[in-house]
CHARMM-style PDB file with segment names, atoms N, HN, CA, C and O in Angstrom:
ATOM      1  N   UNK     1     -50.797  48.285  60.868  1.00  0.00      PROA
ATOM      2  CA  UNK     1     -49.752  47.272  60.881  1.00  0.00      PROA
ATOM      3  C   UNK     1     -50.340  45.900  61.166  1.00  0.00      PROA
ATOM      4  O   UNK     1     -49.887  44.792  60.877  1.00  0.00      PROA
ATOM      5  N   UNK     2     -51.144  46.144  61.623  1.00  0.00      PROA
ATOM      6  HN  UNK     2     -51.512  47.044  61.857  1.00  0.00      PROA
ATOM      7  CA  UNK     2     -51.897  45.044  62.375  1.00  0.00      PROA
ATOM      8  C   UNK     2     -52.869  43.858  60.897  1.00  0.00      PROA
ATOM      9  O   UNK     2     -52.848  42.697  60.490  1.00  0.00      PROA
ATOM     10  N   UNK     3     -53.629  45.252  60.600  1.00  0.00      PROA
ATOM     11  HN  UNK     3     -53.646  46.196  60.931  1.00  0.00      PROA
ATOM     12  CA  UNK     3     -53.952  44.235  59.521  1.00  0.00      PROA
ATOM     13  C   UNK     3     -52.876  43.996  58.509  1.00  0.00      PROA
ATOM     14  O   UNK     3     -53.148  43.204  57.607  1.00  0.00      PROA
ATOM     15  N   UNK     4     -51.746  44.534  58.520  1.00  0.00      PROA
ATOM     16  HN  UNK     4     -51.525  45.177  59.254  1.00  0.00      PROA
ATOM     17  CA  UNK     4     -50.706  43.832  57.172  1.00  0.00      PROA
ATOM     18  C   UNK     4     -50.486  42.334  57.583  1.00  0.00      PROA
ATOM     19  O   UNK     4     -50.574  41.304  56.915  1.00  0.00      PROA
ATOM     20  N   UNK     5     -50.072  42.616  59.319  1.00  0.00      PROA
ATOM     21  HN  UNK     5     -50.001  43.452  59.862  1.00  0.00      PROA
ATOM     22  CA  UNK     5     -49.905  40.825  59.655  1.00  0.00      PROA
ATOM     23  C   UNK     5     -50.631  39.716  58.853  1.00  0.00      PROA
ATOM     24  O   UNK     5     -50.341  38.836  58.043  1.00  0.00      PROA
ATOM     25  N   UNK     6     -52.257  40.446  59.800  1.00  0.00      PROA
ATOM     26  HN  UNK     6     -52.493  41.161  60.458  1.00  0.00      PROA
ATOM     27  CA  UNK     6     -53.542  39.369  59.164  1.00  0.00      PROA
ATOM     28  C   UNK     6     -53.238  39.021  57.809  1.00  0.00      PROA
ATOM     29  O   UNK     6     -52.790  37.899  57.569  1.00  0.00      PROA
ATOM     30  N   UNK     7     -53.396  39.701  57.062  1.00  0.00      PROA
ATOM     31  HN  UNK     7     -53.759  40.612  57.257  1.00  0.00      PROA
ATOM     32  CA  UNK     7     -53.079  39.685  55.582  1.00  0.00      PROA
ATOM     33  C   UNK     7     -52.309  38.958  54.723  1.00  0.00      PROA
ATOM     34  O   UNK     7     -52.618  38.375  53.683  1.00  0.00      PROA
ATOM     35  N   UNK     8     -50.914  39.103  55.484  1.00  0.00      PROA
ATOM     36  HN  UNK     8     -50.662  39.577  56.328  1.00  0.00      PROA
ATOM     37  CA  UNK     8     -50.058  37.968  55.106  1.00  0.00      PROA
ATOM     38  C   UNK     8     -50.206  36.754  55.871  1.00  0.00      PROA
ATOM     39  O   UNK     8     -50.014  35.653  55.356  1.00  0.00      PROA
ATOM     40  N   UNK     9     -50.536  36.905  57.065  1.00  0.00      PROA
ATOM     41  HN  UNK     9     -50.692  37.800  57.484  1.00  0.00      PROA
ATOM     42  CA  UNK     9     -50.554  35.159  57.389  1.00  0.00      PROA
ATOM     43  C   UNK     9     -52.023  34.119  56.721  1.00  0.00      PROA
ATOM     44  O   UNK     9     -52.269  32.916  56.805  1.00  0.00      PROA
ATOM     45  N   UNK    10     -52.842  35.414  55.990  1.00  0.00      PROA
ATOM     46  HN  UNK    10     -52.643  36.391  55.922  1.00  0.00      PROA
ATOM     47  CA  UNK    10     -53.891  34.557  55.473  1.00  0.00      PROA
ATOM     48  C   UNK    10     -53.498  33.968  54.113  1.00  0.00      PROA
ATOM     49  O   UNK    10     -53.817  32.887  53.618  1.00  0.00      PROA
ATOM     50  N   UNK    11     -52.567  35.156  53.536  1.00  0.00      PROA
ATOM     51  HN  UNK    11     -52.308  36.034  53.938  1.00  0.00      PROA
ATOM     52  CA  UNK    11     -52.258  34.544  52.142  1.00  0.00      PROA
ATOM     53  C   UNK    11     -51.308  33.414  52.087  1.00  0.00      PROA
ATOM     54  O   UNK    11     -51.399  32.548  51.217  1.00  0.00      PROA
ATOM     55  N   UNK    12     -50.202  33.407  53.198  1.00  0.00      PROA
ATOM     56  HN  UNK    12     -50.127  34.111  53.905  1.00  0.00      PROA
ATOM     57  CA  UNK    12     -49.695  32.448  53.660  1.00  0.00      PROA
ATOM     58  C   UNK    12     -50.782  31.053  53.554  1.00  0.00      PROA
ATOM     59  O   UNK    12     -50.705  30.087  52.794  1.00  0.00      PROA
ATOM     60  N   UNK    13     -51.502  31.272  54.308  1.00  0.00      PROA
ATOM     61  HN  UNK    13     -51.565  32.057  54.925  1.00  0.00      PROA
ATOM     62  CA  UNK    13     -52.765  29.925  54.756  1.00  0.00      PROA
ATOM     63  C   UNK    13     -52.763  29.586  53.011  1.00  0.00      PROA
ATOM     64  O   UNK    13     -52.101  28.732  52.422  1.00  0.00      PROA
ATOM     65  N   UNK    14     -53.726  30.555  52.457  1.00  0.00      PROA
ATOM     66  HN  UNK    14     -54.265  31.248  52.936  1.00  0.00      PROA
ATOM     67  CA  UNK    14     -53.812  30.471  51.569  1.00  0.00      PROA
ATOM     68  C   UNK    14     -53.444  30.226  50.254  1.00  0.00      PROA
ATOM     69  O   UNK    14     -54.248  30.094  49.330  1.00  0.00      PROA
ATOM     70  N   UNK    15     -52.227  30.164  50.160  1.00  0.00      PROA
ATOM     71  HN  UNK    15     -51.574  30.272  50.910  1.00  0.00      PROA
ATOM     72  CA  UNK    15     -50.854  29.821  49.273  1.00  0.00      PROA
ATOM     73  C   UNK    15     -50.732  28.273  49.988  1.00  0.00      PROA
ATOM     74  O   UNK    15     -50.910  27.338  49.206  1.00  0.00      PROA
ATOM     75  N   UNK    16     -50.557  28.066  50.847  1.00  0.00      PROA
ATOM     76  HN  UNK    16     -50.413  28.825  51.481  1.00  0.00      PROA
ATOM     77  CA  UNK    16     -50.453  26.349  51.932  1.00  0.00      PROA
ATOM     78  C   UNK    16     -51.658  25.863  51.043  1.00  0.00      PROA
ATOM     79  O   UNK    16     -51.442  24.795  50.471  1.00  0.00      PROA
ATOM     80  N   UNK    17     -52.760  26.382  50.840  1.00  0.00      PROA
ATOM     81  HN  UNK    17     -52.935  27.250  51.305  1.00  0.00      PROA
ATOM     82  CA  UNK    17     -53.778  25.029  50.559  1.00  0.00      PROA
ATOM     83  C   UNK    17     -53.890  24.506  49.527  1.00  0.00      PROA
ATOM     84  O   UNK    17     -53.944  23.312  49.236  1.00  0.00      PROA
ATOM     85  N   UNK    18     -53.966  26.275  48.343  1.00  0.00      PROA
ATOM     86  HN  UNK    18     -53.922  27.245  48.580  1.00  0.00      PROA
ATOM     87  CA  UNK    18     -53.872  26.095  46.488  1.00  0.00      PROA
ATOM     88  C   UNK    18     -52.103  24.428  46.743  1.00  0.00      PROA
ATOM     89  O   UNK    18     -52.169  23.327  46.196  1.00  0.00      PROA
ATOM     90  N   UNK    19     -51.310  24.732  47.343  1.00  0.00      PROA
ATOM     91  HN  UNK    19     -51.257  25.626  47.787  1.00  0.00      PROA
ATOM     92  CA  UNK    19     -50.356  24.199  46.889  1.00  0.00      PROA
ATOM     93  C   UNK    19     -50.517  22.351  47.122  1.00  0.00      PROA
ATOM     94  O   UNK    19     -49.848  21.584  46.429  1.00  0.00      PROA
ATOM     95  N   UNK    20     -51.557  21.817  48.258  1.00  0.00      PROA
ATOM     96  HN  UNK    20     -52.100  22.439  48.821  1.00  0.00      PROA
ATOM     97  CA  UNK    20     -52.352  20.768  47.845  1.00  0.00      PROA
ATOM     98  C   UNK    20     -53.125  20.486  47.228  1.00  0.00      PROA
ATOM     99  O   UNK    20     -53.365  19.312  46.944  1.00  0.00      PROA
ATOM    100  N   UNK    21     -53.800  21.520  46.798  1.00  0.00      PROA
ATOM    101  HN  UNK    21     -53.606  22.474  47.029  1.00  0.00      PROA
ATOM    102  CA  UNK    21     -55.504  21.027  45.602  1.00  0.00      PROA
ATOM    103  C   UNK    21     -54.598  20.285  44.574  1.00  0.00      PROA
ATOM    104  O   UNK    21     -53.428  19.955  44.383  1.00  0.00      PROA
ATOM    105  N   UNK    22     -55.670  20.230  44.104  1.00  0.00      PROA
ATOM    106  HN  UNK    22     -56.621  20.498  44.259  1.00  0.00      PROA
ATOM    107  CA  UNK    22     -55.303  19.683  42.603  1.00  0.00      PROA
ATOM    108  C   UNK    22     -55.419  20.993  41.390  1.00  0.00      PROA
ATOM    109  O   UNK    22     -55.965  22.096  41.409  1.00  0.00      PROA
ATOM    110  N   UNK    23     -54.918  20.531  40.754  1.00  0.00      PROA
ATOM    111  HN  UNK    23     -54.474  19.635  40.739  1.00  0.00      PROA
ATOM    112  CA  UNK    23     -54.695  21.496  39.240  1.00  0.00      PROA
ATOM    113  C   UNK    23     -55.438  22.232  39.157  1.00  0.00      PROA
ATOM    114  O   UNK    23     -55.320  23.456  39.201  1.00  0.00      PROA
ATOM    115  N   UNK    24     -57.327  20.905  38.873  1.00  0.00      PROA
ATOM    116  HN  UNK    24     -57.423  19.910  38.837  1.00  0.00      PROA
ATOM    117  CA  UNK    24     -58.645  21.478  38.229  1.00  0.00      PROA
ATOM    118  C   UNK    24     -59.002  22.326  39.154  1.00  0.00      PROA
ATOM    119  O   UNK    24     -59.539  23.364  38.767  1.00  0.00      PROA
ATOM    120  N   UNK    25     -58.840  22.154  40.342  1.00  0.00      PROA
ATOM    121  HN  UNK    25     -58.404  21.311  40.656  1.00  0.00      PROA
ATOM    122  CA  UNK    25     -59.563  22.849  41.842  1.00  0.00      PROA
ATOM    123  C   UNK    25     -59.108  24.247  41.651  1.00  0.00      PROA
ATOM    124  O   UNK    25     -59.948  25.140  41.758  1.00  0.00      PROA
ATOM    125  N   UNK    26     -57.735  24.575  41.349  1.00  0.00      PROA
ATOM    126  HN  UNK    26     -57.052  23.850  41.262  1.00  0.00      PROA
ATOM    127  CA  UNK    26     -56.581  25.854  41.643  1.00  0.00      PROA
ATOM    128  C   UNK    26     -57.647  26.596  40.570  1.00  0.00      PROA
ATOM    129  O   UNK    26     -58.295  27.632  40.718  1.00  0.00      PROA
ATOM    130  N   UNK    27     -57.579  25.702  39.478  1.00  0.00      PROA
ATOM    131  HN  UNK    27     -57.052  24.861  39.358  1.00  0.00      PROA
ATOM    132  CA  UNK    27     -57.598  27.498  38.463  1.00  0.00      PROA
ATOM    133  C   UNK    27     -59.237  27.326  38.061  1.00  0.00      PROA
ATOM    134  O   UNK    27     -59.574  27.919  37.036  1.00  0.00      PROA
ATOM    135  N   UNK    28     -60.173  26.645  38.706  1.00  0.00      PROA
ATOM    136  HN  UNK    28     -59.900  26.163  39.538  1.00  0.00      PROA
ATOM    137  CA  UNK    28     -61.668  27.090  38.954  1.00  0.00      PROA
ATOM    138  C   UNK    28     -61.643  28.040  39.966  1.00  0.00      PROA
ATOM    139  O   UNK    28     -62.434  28.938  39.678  1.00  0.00      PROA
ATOM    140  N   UNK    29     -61.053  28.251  41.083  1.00  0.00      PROA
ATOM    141  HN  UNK    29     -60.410  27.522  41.317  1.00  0.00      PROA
ATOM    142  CA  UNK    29     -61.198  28.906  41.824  1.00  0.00      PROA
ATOM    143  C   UNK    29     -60.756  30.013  41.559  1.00  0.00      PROA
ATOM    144  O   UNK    29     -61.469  30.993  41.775  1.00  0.00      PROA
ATOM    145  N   UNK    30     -59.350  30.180  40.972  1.00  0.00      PROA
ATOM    146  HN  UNK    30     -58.771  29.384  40.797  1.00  0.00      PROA
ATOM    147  CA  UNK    30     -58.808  31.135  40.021  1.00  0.00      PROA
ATOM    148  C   UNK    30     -59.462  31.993  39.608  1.00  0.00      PROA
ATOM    149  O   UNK    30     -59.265  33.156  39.960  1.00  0.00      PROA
ATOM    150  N   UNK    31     -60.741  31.533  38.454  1.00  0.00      PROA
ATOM    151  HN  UNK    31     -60.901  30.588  38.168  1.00  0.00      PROA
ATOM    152  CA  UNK    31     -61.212  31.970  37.400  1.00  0.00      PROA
ATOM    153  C   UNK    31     -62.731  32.971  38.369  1.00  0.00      PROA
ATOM    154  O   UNK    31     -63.195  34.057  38.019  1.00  0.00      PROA
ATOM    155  N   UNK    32     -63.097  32.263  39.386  1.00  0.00      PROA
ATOM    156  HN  UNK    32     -62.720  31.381  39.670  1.00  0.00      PROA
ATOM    157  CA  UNK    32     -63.800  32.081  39.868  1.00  0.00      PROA
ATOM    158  C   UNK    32     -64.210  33.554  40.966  1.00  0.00      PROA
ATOM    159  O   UNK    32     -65.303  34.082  41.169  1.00  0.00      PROA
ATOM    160  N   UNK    33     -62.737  33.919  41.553  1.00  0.00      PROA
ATOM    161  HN  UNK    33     -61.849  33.490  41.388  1.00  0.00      PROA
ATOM    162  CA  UNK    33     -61.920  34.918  41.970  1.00  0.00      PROA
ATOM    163  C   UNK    33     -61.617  36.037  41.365  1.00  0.00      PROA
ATOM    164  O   UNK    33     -61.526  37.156  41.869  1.00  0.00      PROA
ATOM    165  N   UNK    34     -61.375  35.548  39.676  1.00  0.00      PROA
ATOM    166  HN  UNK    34     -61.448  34.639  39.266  1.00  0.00      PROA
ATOM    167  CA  UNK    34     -61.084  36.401  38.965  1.00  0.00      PROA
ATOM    168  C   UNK    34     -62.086  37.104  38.547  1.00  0.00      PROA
ATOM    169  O   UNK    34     -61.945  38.324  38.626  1.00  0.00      PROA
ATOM    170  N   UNK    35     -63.452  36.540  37.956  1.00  0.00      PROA
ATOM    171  HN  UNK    35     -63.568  35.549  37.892  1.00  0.00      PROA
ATOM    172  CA  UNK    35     -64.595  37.036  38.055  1.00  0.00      PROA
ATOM    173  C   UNK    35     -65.049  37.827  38.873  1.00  0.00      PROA
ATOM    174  O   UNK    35     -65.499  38.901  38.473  1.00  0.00      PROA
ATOM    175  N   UNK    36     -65.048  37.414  40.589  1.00  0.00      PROA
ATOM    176  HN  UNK    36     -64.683  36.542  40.914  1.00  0.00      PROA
ATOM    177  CA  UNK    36     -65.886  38.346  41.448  1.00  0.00      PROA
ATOM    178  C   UNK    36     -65.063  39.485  41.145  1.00  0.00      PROA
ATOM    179  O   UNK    36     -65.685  40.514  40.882  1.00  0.00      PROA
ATOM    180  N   UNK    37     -63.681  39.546  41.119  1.00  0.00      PROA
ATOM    181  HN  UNK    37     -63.176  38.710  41.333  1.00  0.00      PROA
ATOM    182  CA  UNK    37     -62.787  41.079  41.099  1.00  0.00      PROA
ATOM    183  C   UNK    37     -63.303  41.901  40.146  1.00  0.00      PROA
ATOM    184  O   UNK    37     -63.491  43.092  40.392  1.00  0.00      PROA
ATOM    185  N   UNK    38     -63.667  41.208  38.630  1.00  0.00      PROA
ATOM    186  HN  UNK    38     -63.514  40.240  38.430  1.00  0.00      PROA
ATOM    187  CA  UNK    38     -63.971  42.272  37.739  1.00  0.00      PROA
ATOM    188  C   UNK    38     -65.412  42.193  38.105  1.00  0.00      PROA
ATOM    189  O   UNK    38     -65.574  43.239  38.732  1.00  0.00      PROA
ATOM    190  N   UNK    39     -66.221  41.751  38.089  1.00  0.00      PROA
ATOM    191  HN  UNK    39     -66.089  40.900  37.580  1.00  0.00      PROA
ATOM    192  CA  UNK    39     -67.779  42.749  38.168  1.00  0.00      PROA
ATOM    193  C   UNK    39     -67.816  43.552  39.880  1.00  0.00      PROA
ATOM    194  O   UNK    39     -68.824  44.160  40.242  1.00  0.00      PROA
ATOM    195  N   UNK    40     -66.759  43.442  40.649  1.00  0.00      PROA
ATOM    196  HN  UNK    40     -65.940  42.949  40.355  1.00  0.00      PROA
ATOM    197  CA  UNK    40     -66.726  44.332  41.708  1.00  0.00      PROA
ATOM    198  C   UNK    40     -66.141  45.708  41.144  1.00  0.00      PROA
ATOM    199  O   UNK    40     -66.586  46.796  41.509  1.00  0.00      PROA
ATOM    200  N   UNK    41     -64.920  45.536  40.057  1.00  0.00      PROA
ATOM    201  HN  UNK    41     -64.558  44.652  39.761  1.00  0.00      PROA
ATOM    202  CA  UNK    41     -64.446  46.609  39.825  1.00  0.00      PROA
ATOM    203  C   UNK    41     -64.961  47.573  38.758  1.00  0.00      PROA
ATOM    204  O   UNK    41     -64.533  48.696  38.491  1.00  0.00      PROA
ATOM    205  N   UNK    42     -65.953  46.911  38.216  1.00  0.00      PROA
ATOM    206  HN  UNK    42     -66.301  45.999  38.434  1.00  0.00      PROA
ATOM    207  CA  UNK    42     -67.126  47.760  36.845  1.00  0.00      PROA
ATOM    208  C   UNK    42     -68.064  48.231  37.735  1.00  0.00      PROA
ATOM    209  O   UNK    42     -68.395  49.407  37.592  1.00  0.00      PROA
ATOM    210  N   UNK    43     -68.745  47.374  38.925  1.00  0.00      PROA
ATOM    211  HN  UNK    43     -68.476  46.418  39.041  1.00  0.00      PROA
ATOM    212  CA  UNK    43     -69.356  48.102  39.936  1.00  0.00      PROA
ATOM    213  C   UNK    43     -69.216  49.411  40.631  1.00  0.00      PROA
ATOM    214  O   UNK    43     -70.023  50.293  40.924  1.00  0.00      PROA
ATOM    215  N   UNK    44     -67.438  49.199  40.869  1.00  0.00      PROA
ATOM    216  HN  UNK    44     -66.782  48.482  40.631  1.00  0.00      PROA
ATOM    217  CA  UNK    44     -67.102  50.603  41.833  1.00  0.00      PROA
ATOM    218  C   UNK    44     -66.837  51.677  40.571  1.00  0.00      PROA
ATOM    219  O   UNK    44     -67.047  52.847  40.890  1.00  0.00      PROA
ATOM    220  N   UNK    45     -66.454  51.480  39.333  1.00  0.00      PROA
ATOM    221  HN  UNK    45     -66.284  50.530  39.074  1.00  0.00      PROA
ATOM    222  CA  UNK    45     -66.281  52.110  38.688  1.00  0.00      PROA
ATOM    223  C   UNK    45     -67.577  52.854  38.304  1.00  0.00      PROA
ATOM    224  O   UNK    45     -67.567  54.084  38.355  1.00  0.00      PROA
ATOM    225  N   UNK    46     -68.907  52.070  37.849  1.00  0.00      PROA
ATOM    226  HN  UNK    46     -68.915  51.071  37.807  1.00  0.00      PROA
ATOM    227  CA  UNK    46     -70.248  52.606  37.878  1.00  0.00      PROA
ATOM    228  C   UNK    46     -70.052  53.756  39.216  1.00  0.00      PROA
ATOM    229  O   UNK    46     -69.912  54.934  38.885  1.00  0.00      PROA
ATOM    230  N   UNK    47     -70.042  53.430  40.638  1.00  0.00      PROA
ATOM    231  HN  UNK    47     -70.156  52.474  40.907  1.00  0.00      PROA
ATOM    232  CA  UNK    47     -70.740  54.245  41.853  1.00  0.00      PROA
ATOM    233  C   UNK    47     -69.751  55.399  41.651  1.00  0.00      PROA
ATOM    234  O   UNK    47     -70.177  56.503  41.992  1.00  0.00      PROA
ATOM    235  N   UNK    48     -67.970  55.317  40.946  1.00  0.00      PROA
ATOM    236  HN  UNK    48     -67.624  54.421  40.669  1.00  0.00      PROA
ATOM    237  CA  UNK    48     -67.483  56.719  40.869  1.00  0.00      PROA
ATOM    238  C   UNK    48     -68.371  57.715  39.534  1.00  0.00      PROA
ATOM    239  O   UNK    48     -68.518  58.923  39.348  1.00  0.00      PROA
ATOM    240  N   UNK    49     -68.599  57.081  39.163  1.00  0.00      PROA
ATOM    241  HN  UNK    49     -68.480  56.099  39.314  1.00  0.00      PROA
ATOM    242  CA  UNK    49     -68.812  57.916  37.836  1.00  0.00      PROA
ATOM    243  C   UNK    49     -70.585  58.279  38.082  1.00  0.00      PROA
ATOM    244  O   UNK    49     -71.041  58.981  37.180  1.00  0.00      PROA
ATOM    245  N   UNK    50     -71.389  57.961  38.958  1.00  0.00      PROA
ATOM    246  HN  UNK    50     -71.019  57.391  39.691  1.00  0.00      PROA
ATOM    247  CA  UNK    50     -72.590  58.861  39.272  1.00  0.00      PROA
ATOM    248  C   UNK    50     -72.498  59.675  39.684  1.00  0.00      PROA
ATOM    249  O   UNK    50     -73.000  60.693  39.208  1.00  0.00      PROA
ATOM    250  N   UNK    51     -71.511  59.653  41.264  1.00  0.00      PROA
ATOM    251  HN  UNK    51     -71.104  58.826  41.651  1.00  0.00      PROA
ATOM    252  CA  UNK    51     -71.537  60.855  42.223  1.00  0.00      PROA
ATOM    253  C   UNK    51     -70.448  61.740  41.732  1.00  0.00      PROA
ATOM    254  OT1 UNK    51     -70.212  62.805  42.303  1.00  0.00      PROA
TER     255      UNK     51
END
């Protein structure tokens, strides 16, 4: 329960700041984010499919 708090009050934070950047800032970081997710998720997908 504890970490659901953390969780939301970070995305909270985090939703607060994207909503000052600017445009270009939001969706580099976006893209940026979006990237680390997929070569993390071809990664974990590689380590299921050895063992």
């Amino acid at each position: 329960m504890l970490f659901l708090v953390v969780a939301l009050l970070l995305l909270g934070f985090a939703l607060g700041t994207v909503a000052h950047a600017p445009l270009s800032f939001t969706l580099v970081a976006a893209a940026v984010i979006g990237v680390w997710l997929a070569v993390f998720a071809v990664r974990e997908r590689g380590r299921r499919h050895q063992h």
